[in-house]
Backbone as CSV, one residue per row, in Angstrom:
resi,resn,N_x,N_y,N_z,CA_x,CA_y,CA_z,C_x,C_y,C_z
1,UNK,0.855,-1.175,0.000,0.000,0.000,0.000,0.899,1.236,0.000
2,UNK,0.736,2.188,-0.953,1.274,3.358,-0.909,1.050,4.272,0.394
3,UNK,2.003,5.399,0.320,1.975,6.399,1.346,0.737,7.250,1.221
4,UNK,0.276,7.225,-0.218,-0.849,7.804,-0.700,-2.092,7.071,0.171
5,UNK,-2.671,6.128,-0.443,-3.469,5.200,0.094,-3.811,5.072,1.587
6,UNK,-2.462,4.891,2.434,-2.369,5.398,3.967,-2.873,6.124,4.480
7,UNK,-2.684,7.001,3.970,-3.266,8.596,4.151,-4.474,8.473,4.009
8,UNK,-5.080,8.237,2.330,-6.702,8.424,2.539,-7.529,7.714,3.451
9,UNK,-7.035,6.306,3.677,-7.795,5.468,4.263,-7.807,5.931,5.926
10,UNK,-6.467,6.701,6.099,-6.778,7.209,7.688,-7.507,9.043,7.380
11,UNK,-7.780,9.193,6.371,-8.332,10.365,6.617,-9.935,9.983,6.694
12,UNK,-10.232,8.666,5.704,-11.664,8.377,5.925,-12.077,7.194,7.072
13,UNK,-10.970,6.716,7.464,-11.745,6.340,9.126,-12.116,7.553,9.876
14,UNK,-11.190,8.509,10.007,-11.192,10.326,10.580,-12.785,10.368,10.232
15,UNK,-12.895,10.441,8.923,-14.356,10.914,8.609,-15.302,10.596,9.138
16,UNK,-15.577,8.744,9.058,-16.872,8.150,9.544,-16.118,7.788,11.147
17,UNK,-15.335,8.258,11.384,-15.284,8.324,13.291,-16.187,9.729,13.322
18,UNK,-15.707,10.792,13.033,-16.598,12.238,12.812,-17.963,11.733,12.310
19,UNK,-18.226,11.461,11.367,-20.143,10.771,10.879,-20.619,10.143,12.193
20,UNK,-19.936,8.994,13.017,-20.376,8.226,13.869,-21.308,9.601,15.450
21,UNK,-19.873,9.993,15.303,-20.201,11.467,16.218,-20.850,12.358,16.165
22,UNK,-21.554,12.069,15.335,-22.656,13.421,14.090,-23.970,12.336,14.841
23,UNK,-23.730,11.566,14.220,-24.919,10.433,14.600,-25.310,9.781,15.867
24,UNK,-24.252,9.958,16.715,-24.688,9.914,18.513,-25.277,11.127,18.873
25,UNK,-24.516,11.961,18.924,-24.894,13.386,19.046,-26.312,13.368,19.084
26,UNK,-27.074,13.312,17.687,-28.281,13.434,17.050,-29.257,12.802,17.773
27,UNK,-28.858,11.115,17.848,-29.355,10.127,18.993,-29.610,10.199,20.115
28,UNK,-28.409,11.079,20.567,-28.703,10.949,22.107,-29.666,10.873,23.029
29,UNK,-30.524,11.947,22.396,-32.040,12.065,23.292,-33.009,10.537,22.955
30,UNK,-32.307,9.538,21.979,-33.566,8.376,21.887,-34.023,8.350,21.026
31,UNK,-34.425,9.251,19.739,-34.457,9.369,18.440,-33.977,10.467,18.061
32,UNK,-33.535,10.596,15.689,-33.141,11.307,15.427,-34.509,12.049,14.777
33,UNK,-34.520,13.173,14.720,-35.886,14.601,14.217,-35.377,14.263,12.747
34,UNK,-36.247,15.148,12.130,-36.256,15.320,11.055,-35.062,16.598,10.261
35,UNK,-34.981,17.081,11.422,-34.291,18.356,11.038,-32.179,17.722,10.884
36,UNK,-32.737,16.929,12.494,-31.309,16.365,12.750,-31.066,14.919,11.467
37,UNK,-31.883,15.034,11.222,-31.816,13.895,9.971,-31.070,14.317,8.387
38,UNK,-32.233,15.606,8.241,-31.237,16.747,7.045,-30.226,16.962,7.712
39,UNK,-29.365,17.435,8.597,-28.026,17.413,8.952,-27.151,16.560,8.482
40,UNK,-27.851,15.301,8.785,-26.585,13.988,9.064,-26.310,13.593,7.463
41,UNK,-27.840,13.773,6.732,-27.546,13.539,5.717,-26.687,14.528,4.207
42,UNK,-26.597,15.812,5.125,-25.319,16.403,4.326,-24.192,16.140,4.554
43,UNK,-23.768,15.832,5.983,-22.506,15.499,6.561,-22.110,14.162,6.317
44,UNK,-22.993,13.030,5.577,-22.802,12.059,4.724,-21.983,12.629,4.006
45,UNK,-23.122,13.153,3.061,-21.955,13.618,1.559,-20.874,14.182,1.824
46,UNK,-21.052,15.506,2.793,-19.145,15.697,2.670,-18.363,15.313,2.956
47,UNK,-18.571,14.291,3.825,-17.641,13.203,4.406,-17.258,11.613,3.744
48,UNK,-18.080,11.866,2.922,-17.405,10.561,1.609,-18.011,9.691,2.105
49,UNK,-19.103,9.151,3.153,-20.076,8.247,3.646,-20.639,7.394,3.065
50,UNK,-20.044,5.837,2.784,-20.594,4.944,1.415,-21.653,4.897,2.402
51,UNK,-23.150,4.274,1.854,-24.583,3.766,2.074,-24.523,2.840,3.016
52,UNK,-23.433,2.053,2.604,-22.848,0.991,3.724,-22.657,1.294,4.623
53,UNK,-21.626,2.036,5.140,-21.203,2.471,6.323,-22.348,3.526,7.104
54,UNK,-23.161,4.370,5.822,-24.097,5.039,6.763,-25.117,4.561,7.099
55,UNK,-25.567,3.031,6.840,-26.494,2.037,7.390,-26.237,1.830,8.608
56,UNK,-24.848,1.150,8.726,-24.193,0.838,9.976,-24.391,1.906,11.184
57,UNK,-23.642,3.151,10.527,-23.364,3.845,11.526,-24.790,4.290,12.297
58,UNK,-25.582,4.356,11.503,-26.829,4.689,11.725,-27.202,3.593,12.609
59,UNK,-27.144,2.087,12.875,-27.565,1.082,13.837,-26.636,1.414,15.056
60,UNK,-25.611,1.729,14.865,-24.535,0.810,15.956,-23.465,2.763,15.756
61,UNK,-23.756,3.775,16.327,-22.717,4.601,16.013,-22.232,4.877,16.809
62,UNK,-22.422,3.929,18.347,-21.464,3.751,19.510,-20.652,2.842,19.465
63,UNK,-19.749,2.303,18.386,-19.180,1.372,18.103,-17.644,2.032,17.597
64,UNK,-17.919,3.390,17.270,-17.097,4.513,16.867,-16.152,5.237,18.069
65,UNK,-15.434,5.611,17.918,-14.572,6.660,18.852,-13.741,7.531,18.293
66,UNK,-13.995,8.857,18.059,-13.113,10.318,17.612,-11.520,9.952,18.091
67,UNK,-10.466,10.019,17.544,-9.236,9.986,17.758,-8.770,11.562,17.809
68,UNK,-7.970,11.559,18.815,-7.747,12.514,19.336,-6.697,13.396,18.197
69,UNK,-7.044,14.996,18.012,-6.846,15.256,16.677,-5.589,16.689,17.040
70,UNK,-4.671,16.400,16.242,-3.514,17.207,16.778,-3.757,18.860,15.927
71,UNK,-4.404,19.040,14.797,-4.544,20.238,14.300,-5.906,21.073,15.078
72,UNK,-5.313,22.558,15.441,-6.542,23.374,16.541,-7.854,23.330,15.346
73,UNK,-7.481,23.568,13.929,-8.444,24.180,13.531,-9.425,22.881,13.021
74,UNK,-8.623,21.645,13.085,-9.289,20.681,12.431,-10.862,20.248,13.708
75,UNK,-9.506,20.588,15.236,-10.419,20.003,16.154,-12.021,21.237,16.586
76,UNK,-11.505,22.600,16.029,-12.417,23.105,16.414,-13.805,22.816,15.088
77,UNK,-13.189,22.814,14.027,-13.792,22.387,13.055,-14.521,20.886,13.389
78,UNK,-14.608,20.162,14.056,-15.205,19.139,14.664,-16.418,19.244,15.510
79,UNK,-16.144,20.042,16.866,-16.956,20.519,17.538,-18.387,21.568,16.554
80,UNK,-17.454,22.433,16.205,-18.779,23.242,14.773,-19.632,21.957,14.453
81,UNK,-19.069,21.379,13.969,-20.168,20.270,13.300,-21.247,19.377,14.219
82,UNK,-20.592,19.176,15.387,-21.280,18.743,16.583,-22.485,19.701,16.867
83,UNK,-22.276,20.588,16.831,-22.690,22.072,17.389,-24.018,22.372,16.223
84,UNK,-23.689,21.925,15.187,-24.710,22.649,13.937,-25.555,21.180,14.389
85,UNK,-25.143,20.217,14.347,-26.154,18.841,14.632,-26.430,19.380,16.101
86,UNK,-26.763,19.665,16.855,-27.162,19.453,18.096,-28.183,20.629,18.175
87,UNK,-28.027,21.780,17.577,-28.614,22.848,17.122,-29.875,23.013,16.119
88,UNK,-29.292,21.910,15.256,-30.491,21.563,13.817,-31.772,21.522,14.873
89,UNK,-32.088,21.374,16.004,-33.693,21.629,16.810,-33.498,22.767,17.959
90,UNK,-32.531,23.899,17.536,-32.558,24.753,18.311,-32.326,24.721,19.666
91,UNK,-32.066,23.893,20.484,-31.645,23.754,21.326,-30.773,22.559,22.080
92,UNK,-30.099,22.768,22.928,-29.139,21.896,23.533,-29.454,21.106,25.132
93,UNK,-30.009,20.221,25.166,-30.622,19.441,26.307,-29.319,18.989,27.164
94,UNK,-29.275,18.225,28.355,-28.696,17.704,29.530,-27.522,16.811,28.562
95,UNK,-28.556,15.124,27.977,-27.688,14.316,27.818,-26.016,15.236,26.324
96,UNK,-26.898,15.741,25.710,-26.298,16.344,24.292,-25.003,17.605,25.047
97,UNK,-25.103,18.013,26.245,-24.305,19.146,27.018,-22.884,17.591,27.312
98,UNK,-23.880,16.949,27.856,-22.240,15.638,28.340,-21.439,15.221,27.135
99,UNK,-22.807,14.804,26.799,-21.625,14.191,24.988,-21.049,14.984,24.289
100,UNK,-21.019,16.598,24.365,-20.103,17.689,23.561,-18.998,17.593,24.144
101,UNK,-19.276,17.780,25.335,-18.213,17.764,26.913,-17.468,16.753,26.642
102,UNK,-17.193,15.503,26.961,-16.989,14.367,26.440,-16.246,14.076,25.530
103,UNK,-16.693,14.701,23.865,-16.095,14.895,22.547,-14.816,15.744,22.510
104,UNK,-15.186,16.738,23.503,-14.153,17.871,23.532,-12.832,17.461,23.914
105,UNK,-12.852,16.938,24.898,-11.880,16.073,25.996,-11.323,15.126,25.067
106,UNK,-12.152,14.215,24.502,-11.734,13.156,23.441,-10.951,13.477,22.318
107,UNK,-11.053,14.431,21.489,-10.457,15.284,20.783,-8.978,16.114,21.213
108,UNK,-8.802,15.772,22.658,-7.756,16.659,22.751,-8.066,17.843,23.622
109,UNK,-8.817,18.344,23.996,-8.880,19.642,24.178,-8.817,19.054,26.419
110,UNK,-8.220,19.727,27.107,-7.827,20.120,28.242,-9.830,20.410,29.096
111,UNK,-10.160,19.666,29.896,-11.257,19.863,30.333,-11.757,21.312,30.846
112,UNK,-11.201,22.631,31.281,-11.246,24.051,31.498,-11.414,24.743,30.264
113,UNK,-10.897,23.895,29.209,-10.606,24.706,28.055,-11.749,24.374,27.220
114,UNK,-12.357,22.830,27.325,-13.330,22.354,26.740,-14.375,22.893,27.231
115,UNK,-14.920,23.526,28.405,-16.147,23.851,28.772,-15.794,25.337,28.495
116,UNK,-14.759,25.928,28.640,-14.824,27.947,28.036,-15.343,27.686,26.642
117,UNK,-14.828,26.600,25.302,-15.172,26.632,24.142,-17.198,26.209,24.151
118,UNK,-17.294,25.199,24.879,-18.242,25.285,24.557,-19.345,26.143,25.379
119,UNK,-18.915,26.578,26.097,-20.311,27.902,26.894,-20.227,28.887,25.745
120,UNK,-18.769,29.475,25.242,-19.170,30.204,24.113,-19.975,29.767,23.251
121,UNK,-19.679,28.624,22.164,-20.086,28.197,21.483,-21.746,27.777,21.545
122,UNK,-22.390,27.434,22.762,-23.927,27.828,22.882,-24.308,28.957,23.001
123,UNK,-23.515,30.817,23.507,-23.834,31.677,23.342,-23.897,31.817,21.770
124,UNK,-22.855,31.687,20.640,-23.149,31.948,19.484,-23.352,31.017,18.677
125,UNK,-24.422,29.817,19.121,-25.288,28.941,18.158,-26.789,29.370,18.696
126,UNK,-27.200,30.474,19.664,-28.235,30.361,19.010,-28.904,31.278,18.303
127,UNK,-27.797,31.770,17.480,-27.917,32.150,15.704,-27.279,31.469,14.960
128,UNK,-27.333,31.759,13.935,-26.681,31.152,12.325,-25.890,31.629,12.312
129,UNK,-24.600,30.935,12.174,-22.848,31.500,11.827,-22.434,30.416,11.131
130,UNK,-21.614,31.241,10.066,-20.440,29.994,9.544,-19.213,29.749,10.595
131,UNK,-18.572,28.572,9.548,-17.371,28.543,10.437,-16.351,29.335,10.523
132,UNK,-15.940,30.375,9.881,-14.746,31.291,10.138,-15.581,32.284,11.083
133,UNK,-16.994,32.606,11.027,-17.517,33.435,12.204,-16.892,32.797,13.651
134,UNK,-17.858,31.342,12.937,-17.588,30.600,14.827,-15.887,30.710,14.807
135,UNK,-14.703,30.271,14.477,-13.278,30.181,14.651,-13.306,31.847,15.311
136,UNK,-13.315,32.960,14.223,-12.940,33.797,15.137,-13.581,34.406,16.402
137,UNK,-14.552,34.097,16.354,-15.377,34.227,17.827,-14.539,33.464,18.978
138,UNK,-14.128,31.592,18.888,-13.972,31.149,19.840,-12.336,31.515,20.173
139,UNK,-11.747,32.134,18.957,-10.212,32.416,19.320,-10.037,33.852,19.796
140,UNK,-10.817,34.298,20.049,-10.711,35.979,20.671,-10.480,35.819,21.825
């Protein structure tokens, strides 16, 4: 196997570990909405999500675990996506506050540092921002 090949195949476990995390997230409360459903199913496509794997992940997406991610912008770029799925119903409940918490930590991020990102990050989700809004918001 090439150095090439290496690479993609660990960039698309990266992916559907991220899809799996899209898809707990969504779950958490016991079912996924309709809204959180259009979410998951864009974050399919940009994430290269064969039918296969998004069957699976869709049964079993506690079977998954986020590897802890050494680039800031990749990892904050993670959380965003958590954040737009958890949001797709406007608000952020008990179990969905642990599992961000949780993700954050898992990802790398220092537990003080993981709860300053995300108290911001529920002050400015509940509006519409892209992601270079949200980046420079949470790096100020």
């Amino acid at each position: 196997m090439s150095i090439i090949n290496l690479f993609e195949s660990k960039k698309h476990r990266n992916n559907v570990a991220h899809f799996a995390a899209i898809v707990h997230i969504a779950a958490i409360d016991g079912m996924i909405n309709e809204s959180e459903e259009l979410v998951i199913d864009s974050f399919a496509v940009a994430l290269d999500i064969t039918e296969e794997e998004y069957q699976d992940i869709m049964r079993n997406h506690t079977k998954y675990s986020l590897e802890p991610v050494n680039s800031a912008k990749k990892r904050l770029h993670i959380l965003y996506d958590l954040f737009k799925t958890i949001y797709s119903d406007h608000e952020i409940d008990d179990l969905e506050m642990k599992a961000i918490t949780m993700y954050a930590v898992g990802l790398g991020y220092p537990i003080k540092v993981a709860e300053k990102i995300i108290k911001k990050s529920i002050n400015i989700f509940s509006g519409r921002i892209d992601f270079s809004e949200y980046k420079y918001l949470i790096e100020r």
